[in-house]
C-alpha positions as CSV (number, residue, x, y, z in Angstrom):
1,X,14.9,12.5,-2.1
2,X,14.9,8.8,-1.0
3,X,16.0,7.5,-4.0
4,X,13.1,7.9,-6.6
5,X,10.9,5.0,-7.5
6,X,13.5,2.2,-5.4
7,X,13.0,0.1,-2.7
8,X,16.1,-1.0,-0.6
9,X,17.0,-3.1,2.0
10,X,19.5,-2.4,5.1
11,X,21.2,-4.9,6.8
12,X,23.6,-3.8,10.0
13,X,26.3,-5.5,10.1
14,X,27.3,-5.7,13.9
15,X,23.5,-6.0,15.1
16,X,20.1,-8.3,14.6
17,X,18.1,-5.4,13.0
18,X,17.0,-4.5,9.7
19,X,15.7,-1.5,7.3
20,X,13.9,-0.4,4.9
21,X,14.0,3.0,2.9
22,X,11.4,3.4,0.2
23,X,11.1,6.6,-2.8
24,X,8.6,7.1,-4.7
25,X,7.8,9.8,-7.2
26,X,6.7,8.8,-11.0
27,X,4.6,6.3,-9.6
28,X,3.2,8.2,-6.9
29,X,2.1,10.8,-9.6
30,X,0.9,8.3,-11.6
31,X,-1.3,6.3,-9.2
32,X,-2.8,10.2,-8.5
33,X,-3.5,11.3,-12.3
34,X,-6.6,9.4,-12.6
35,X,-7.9,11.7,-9.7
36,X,-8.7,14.8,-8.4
37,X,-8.4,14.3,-4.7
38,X,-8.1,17.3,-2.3
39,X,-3.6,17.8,-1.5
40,X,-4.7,16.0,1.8
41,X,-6.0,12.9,0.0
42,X,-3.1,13.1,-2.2
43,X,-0.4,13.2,1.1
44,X,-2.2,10.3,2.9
45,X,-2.1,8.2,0.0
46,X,1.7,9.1,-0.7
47,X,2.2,8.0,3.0
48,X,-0.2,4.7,2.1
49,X,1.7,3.9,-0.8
50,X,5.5,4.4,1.0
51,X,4.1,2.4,3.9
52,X,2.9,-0.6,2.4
53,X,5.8,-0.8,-0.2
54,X,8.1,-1.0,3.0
55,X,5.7,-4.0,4.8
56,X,6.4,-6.1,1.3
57,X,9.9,-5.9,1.8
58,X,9.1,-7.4,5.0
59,X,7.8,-10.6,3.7
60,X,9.1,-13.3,0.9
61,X,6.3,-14.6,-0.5
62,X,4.2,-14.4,-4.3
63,X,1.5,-12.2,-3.9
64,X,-0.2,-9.1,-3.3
65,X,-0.3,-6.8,0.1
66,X,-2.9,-4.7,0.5
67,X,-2.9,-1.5,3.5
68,X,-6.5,-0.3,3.9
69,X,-7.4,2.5,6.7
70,X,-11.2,2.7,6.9
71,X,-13.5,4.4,9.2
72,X,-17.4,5.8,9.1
73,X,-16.1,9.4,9.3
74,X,-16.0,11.6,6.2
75,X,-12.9,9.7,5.0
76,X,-14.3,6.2,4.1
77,X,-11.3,4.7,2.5
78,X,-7.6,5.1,2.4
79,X,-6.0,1.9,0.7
80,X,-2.9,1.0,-0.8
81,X,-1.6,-2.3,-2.0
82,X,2.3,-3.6,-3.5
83,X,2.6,-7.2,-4.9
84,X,6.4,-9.1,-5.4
85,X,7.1,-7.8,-8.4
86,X,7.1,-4.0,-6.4
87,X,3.5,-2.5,-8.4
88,X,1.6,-0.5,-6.7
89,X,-1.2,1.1,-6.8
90,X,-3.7,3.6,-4.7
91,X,-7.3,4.5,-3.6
92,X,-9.4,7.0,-1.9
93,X,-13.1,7.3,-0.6
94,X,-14.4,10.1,1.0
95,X,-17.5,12.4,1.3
96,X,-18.1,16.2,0.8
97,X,-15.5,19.1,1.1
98,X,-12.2,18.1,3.8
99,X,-10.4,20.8,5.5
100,X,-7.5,21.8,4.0
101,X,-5.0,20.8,7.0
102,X,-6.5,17.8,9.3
103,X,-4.5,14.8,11.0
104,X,-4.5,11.1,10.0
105,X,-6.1,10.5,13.7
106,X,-8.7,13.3,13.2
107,X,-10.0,12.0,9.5
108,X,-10.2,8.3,10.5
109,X,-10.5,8.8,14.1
110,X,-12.3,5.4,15.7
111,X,-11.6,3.5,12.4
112,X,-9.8,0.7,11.7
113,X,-6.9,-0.4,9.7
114,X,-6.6,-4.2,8.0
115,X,-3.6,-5.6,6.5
116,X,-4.1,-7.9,3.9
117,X,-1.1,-10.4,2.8
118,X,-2.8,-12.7,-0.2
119,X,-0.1,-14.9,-1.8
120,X,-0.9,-16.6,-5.2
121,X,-0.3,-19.8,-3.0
122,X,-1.3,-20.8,0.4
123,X,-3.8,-19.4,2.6
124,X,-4.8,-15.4,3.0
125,X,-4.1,-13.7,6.2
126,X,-5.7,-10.3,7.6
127,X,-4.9,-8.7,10.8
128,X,-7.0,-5.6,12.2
129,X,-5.8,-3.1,14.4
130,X,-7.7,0.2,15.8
131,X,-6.3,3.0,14.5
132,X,-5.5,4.7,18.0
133,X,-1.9,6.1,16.8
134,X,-1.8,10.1,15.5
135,X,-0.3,8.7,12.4
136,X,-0.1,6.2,10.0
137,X,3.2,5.4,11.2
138,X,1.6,5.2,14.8
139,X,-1.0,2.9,14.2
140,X,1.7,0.8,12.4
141,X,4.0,0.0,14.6
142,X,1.4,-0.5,17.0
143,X,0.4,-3.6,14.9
144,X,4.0,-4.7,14.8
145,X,4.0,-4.6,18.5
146,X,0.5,-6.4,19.2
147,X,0.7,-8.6,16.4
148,X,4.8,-9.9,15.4
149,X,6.0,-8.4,19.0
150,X,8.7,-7.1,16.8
151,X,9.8,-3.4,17.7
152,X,9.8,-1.1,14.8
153,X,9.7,2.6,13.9
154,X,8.6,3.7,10.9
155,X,8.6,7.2,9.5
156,X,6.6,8.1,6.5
157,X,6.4,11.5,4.2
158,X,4.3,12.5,1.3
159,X,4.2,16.0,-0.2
160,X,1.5,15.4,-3.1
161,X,4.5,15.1,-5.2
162,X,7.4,12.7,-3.9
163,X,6.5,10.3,-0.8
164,X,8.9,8.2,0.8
165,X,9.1,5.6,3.9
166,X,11.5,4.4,6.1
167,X,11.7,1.3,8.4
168,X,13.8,-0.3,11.5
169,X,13.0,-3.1,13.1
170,X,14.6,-5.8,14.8
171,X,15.0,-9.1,12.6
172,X,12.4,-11.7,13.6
173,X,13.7,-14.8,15.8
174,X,16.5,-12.9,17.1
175,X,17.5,-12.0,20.3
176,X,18.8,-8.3,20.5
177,X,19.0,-6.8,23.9
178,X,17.1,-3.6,24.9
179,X,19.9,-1.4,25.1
180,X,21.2,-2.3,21.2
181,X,17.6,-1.7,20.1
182,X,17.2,1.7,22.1
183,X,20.2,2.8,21.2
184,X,19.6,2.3,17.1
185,X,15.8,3.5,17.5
186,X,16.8,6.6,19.2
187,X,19.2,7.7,16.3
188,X,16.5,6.9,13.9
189,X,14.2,9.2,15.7
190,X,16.0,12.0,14.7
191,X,15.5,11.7,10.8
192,X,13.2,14.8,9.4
193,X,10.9,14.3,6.7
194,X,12.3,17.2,4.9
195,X,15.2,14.4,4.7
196,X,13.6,11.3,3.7
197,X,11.7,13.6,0.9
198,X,14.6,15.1,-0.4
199,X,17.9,12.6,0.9
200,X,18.9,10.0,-0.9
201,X,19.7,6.6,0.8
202,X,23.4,6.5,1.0
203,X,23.3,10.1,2.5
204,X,20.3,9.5,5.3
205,X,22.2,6.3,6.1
206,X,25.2,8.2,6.7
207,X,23.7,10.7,8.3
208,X,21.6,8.7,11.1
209,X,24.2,5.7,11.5
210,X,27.7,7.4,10.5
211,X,29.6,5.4,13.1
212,X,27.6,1.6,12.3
213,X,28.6,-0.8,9.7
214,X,25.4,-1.3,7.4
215,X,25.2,-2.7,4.0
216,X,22.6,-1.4,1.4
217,X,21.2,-4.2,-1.0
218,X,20.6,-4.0,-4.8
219,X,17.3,-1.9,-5.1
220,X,14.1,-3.3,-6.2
221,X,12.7,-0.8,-8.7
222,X,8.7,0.7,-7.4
223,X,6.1,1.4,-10.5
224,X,2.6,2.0,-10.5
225,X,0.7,-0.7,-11.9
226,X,-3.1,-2.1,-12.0
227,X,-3.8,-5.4,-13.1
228,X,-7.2,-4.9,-13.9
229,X,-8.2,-6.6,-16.6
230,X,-11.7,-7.9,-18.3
231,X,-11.7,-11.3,-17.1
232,X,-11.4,-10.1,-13.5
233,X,-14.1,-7.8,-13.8
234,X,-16.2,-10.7,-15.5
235,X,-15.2,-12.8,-12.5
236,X,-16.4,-9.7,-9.9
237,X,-20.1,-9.4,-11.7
238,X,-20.6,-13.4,-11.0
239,X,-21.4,-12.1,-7.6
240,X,-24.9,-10.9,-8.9
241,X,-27.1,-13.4,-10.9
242,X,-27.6,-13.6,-14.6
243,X,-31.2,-12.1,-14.2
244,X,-30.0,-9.5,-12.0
245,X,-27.1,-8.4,-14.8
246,X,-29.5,-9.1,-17.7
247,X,-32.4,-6.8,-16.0
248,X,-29.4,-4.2,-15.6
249,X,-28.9,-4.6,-19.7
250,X,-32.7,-4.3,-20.6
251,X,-32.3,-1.0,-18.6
252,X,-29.1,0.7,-19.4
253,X,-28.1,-1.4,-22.7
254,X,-25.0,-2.7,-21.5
255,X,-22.7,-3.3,-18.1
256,X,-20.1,-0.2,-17.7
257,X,-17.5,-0.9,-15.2
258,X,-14.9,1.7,-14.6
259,X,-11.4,-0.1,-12.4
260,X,-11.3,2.2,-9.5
261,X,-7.5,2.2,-9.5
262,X,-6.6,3.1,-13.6
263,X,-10.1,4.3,-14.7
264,X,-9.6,1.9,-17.4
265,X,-13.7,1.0,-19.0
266,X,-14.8,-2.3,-19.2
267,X,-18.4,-3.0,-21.3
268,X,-20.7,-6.4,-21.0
269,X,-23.7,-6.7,-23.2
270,X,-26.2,-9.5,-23.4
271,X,-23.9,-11.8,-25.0
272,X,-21.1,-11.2,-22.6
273,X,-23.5,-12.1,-20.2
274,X,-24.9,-15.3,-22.0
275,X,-21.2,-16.9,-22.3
276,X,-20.4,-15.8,-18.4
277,X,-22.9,-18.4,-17.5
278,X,-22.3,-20.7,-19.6
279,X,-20.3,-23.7,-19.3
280,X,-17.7,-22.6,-21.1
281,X,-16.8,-19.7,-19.5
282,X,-14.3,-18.6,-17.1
283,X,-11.2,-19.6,-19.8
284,X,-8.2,-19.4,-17.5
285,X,-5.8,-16.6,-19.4
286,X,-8.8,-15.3,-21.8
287,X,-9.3,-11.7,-21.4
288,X,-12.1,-12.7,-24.1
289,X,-15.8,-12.7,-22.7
290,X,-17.2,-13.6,-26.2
């Protein structure tokens, strides 16, 4: 497959465009084993998780990017999100039973997709597009075109066990005539996604751009990752008021919050809640509520 669990960046040589081939595997499988979404889910989120994981290559910043497809149909929620150190991690919400084969445009048909680039400095940006494309991929280079004016193609493949992306775009601020671009674009066009599932880079390199001069970076290693952590979730109750987390303790005898992305269980009780609002709390580091 695209190499497993890598990231890597290609650079051509005689021409202003760039790309991106992403592998995933272990932690594809392991942002899926706290689960038990349908195979569809499972291939949609493989897609997510390929496709976002090529968008951060795109950018140099500290942060976190997060990919969320959303819609009111019986698919709620497909998100995704890769920060600079290459973790990732993935979520699903739907409701009921799903068919067993459906399209990306027929589950989240009159949705919306939102990208979300929050670095740990500087200001947050989201852009929203419709999601009017058949596919993921669709619907993304869409955005590149309305929002950068950048043309890209991007293919994307999951199979519930191994997903795997790959991007070409031309390099921002430069001036690449039409003809260059059409001519690169159309050999990408012909890669499978039997081939970018079970190619690795060298070899779907070689075999789309055999006679071009492109030079493969180091690769940036891919792992599932959720930084979750107590404090955080502390910091996400502060959204209710004391009295409405203390009347939640008189009822239930403690605060059980389960992280959506690891399962991991965080508990509050009455004197978890007392120190939240006090003056002292909030200790910047402290996973230590009391």
């Amino acid at each position: 497959m695209s190499s497993p669990d890598q990231l890597q960046r290609v650079i051509f040589e005689q021409a202003d465009i760039r790309s991106v081939i992403s592998g995933l595997e272990q932690s594809y499988q392991q942002a899926l084993a706290n689960h038990q979404y349908p195979a569809l889910i499972n291939e949609l989120l493989g897609q997510m998780m390929a496709a976002v994981s090529l968008l951060s290559a795109t950018l140099k910043f500290d942060g976190r990017l997060m990919l969320q497809a959303q819609s009111e149909n019986q698919v709620k929620v497909l998100m995704a999100e890769c920060n600079h150190q290459r973790d990732l991690r993935a979520i699903a919400r739907f409701d009921g039973e799903l068919p067993e084969q459906a399209s990306f445009h027929e589950l989240l048909q009159g949705g919306q997709m939102v990208i979300s680039i929050e670095p740990d400095q500087g200001q947050r940006y989201q852009g929203v597009v419709p999601l009017e494309g058949e596919t993921l991929a669709a619907c993304l280079e869409a955005y590149f075109e309305r929002s950068e004016q950048l043309p890209t193609q991007i293919h994307l493949a999951a199979d519930g066990q191994r997903a795997a992306g790959f991007l070409l775009q031309v390099m921002p601020a430069k001036g690449d005539s039409a003809d260059e671009w059409q001519h690169f674009s159309y050999l990408a066009a012909t890669l499978k996604d039997e081939e970018l599932l079970e190619l690795d880079n060298t070899t779907i390199l070689r075999r789309l751009f055999h006679e071009e001069d492109c030079r493969l970076y180091e690769a940036d290693a891919l792992q599932f990752h959720c930084d979750c952590s107590r404090q955080r979730t502390a910091n996400a109750l502060r959204y209710m008021t004391q009295e409405e987390l203390e009347s939640i303790i008189q009822e239930e005898g403690s605060i059980e919050v389960n992280c959506q992305f690891c399962s991991e269980r965080y508990s509050f009780d009455q004197s978890d809640i007392t120190m939240m609002f006090s003056d002292t709390a909030n200790i910047e580091g402290s996973d230590q509520i009391h």
